[in-house]
PyMOL commands that place a pseudoatom at each C-alpha (Angstrom):
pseudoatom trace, name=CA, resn=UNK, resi=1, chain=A, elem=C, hetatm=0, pos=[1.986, -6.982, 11.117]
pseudoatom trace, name=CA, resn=UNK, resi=2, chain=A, elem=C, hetatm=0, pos=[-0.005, -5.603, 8.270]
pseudoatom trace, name=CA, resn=UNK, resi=3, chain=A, elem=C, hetatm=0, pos=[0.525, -2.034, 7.739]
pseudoatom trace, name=CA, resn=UNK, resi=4, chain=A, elem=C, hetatm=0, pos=[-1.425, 0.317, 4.911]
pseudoatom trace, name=CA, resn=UNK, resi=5, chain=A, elem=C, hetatm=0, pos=[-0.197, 3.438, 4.369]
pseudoatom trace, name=CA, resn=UNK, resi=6, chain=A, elem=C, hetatm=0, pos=[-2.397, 6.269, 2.577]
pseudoatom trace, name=CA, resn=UNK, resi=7, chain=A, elem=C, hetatm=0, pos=[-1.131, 9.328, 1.205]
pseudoatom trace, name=CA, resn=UNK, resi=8, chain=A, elem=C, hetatm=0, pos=[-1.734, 11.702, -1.396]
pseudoatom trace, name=CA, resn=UNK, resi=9, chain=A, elem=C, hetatm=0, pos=[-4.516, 13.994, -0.236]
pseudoatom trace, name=CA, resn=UNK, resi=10, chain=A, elem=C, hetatm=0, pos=[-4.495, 17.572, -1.441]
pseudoatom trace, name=CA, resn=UNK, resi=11, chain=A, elem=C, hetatm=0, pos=[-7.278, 20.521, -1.107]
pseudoatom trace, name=CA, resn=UNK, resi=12, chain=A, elem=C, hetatm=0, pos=[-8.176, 21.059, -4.743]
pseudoatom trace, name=CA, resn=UNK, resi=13, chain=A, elem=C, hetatm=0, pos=[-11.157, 23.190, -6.740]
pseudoatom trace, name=CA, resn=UNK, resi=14, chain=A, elem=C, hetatm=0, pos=[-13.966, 21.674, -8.127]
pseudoatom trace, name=CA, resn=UNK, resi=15, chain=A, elem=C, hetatm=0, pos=[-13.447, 20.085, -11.544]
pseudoatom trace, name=CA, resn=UNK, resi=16, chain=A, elem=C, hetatm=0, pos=[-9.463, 19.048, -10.168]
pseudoatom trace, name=CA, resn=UNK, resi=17, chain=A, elem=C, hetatm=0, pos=[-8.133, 15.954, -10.031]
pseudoatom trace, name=CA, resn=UNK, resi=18, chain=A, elem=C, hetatm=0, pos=[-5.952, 13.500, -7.602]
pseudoatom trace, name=CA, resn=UNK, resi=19, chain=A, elem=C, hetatm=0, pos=[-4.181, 10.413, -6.932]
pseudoatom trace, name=CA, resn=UNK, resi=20, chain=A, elem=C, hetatm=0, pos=[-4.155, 8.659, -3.835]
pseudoatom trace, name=CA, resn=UNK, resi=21, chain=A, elem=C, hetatm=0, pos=[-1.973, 5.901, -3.244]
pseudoatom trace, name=CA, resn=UNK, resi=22, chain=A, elem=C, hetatm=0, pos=[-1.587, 3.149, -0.386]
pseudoatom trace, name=CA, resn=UNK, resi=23, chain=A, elem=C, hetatm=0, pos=[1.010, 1.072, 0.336]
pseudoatom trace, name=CA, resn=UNK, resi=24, chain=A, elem=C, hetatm=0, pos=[0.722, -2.614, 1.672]
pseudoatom trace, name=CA, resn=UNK, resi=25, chain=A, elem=C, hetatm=0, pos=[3.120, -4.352, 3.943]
pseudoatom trace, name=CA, resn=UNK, resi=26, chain=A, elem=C, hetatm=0, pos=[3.025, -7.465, 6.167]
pseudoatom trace, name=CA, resn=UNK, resi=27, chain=A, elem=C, hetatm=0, pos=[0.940, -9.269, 3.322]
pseudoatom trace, name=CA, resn=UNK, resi=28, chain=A, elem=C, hetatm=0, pos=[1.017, -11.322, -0.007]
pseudoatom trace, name=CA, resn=UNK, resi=29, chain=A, elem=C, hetatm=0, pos=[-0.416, -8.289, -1.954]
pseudoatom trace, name=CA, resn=UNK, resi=30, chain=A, elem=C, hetatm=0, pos=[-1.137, -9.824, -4.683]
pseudoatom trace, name=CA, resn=UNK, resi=31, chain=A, elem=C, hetatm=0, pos=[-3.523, -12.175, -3.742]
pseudoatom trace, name=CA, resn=UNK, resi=32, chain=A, elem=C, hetatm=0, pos=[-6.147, -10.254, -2.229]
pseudoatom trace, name=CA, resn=UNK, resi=33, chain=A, elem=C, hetatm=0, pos=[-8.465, -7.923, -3.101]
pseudoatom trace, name=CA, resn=UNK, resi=34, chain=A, elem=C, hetatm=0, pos=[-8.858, -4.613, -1.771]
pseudoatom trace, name=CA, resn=UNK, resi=35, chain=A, elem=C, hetatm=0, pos=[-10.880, -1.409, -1.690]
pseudoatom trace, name=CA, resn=UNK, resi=36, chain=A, elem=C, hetatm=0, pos=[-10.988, 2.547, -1.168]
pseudoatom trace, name=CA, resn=UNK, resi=37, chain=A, elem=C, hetatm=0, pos=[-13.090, 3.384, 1.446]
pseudoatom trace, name=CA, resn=UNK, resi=38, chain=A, elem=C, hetatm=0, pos=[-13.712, 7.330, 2.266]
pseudoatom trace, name=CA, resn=UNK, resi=39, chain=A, elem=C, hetatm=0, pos=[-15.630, 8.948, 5.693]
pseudoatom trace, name=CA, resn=UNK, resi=40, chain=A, elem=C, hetatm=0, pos=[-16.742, 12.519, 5.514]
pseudoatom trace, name=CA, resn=UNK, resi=41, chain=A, elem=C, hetatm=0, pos=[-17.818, 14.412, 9.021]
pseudoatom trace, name=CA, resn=UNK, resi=42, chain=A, elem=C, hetatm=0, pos=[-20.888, 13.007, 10.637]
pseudoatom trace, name=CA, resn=UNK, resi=43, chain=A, elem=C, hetatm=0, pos=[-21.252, 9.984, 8.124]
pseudoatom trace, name=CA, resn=UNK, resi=44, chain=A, elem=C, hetatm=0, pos=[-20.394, 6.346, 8.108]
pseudoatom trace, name=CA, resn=UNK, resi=45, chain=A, elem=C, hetatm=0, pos=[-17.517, 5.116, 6.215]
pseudoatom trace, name=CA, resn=UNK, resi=46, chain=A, elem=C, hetatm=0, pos=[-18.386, 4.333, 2.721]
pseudoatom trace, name=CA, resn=UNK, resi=47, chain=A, elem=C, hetatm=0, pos=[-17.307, 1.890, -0.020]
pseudoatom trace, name=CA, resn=UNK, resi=48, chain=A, elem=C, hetatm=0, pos=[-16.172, 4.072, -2.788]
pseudoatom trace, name=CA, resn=UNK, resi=49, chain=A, elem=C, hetatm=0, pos=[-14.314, 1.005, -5.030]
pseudoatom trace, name=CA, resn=UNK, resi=50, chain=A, elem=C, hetatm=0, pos=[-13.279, -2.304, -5.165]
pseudoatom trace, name=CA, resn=UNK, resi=51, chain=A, elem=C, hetatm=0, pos=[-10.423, -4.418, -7.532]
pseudoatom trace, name=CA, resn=UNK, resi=52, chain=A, elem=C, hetatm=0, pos=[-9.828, -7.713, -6.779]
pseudoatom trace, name=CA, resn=UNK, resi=53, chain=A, elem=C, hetatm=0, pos=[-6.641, -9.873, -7.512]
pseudoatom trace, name=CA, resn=UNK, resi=54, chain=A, elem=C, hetatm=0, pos=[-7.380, -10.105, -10.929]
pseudoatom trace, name=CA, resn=UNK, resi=55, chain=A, elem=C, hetatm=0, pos=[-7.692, -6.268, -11.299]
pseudoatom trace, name=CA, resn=UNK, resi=56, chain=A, elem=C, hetatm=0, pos=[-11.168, -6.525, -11.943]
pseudoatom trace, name=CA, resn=UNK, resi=57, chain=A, elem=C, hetatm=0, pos=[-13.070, -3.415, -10.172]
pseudoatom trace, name=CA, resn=UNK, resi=58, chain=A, elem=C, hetatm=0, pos=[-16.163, -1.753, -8.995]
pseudoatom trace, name=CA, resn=UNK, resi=59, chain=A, elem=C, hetatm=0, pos=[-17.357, 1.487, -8.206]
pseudoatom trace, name=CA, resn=UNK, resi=60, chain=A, elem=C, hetatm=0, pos=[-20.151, 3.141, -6.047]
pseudoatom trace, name=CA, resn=UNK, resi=61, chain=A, elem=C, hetatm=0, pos=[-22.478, 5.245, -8.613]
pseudoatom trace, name=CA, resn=UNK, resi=62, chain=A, elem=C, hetatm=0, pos=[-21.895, 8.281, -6.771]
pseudoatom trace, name=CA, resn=UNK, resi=63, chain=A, elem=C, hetatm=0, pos=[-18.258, 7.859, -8.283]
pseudoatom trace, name=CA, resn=UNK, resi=64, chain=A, elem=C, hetatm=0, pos=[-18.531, 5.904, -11.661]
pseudoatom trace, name=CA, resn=UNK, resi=65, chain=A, elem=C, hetatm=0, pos=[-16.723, 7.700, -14.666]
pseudoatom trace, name=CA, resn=UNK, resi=66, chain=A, elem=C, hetatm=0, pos=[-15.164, 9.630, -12.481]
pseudoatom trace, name=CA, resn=UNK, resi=67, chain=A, elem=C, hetatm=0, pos=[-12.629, 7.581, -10.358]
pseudoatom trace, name=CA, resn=UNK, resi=68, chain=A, elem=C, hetatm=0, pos=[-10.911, 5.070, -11.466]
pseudoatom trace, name=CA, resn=UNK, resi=69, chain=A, elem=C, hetatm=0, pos=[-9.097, 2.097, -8.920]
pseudoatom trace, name=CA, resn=UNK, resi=70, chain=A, elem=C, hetatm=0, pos=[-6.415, 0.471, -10.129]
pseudoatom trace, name=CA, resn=UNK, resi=71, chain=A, elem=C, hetatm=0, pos=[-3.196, -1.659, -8.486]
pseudoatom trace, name=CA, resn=UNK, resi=72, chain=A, elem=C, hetatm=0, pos=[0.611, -2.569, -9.076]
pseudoatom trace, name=CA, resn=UNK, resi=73, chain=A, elem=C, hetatm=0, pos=[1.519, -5.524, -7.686]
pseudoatom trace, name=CA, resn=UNK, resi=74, chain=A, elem=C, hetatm=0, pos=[5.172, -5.200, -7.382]
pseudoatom trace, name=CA, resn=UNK, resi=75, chain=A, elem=C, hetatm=0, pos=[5.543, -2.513, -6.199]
pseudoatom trace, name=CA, resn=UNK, resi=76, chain=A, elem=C, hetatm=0, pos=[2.665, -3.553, -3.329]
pseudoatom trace, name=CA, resn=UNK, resi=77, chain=A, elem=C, hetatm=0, pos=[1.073, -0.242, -3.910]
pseudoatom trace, name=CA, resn=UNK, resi=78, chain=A, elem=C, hetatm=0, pos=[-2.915, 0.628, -4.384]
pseudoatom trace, name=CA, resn=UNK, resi=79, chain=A, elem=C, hetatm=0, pos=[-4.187, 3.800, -6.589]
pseudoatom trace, name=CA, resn=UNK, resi=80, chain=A, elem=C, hetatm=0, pos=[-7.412, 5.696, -6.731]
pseudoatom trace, name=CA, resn=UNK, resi=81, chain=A, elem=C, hetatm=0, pos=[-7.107, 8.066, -9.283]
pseudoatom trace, name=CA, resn=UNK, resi=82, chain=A, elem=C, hetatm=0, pos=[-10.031, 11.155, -8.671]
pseudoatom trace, name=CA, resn=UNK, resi=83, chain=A, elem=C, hetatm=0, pos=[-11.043, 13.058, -11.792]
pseudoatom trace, name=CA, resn=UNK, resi=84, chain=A, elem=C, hetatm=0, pos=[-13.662, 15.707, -11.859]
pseudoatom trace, name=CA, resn=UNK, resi=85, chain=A, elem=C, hetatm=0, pos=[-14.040, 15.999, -8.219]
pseudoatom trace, name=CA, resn=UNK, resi=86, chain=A, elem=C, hetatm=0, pos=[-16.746, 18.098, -6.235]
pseudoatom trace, name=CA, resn=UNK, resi=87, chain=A, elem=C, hetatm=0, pos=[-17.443, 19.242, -3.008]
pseudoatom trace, name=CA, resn=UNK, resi=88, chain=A, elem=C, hetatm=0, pos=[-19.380, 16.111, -2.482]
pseudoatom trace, name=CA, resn=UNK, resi=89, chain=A, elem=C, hetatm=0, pos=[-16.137, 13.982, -2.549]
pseudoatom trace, name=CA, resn=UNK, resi=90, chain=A, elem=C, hetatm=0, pos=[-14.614, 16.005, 0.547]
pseudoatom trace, name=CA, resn=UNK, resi=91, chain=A, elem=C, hetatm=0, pos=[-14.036, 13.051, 3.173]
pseudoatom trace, name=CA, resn=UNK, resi=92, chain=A, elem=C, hetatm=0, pos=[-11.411, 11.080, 4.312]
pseudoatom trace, name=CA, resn=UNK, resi=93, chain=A, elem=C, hetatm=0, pos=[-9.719, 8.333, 2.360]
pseudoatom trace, name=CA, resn=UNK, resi=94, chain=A, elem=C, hetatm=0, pos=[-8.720, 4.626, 3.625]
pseudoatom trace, name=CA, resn=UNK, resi=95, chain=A, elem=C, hetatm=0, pos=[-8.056, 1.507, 2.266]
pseudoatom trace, name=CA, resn=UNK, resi=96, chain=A, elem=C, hetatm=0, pos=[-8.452, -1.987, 3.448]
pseudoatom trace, name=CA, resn=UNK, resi=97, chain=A, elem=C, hetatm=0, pos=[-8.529, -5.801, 1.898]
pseudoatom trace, name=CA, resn=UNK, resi=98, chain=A, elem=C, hetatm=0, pos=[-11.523, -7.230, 0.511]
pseudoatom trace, name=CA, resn=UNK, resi=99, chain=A, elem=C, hetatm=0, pos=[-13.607, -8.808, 1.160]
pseudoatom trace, name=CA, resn=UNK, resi=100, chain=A, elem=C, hetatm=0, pos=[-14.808, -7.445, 4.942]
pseudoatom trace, name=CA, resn=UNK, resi=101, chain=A, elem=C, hetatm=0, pos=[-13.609, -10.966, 6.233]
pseudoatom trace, name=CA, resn=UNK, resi=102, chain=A, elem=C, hetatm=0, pos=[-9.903, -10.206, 5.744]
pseudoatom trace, name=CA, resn=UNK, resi=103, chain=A, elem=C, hetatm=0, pos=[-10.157, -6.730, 6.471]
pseudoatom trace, name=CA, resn=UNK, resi=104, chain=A, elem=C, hetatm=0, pos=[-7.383, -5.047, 8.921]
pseudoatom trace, name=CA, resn=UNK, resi=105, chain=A, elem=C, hetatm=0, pos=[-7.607, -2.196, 11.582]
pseudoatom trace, name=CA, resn=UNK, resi=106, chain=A, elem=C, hetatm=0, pos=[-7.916, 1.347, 10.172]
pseudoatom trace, name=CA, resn=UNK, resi=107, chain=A, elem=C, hetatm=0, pos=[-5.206, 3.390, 8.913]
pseudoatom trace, name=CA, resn=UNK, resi=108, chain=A, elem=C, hetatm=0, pos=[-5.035, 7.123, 9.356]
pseudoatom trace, name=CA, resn=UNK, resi=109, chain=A, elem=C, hetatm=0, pos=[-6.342, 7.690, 6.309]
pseudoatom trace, name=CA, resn=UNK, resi=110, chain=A, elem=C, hetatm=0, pos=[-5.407, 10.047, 3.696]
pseudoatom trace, name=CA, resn=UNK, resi=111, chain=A, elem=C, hetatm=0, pos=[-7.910, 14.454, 3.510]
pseudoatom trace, name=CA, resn=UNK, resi=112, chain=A, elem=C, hetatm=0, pos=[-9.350, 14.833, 0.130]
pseudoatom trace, name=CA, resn=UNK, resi=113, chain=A, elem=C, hetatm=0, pos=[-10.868, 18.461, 0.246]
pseudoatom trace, name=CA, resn=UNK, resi=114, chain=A, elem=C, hetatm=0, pos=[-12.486, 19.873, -2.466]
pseudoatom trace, name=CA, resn=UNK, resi=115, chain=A, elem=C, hetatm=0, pos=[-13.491, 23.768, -2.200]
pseudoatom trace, name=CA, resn=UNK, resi=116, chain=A, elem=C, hetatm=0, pos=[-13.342, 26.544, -4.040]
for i in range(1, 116): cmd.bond("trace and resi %d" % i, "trace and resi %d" % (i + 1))
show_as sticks, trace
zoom trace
């Protein structure tokens, strides 16, 4: 029933930037909050932001100043736009609701690579 759909994953140098998106289905967007979530190889999946219905958001420190979540409610759609990137950032990227109670089965994520 509920589908999210990531996309916009790129292989980029250092120092570039990118916009993921996701796109919500099967869902009254607008009332729940929701969250980037990224997995790099041999870690757990970490919280990387947060916005809730309101728009307010949050950020991990590893990305703060750097990333910035934001959301469009008609047009059911989630952003994470990724400035100044490093190799540390390499993972991939998923997004789910918030809070961990209303969260849905994985997507297939969206490869953020950054190499030079």
């Amino acid at each position: 029933q509920v589908q999210l759909v990531e996309s916009g994953g790129d292989l980029v140098q250092p120092g570039g930037s990118l916009r993921l998106s996701c796109v919500a289905s099967g869902i009254t967007f607008s009332l729940y909050a929701m969250g980037w979530y990224r997995q790099a190889p041999g870690n757990e999946r970490e919280l990387v932001a947060t916005i809730g219905s309101g728009s307010s958001a949050k950020y991990a420190d590893s990305v703060k100043g750097r990333f910035t979540i934001s959301r469009d409610n008609a047009k059911r759609t989630l952003y994470l736009q990724m400035n100044s990137l490093k190799p540390e950032d390499t993972a991939v990227y998923y997004c789910n609701l918030e809070p961990s109670y209303n969260r849905q089965s994985w997507g297939q994520g969206t490869q953020v690579t950054v190499s030079s």
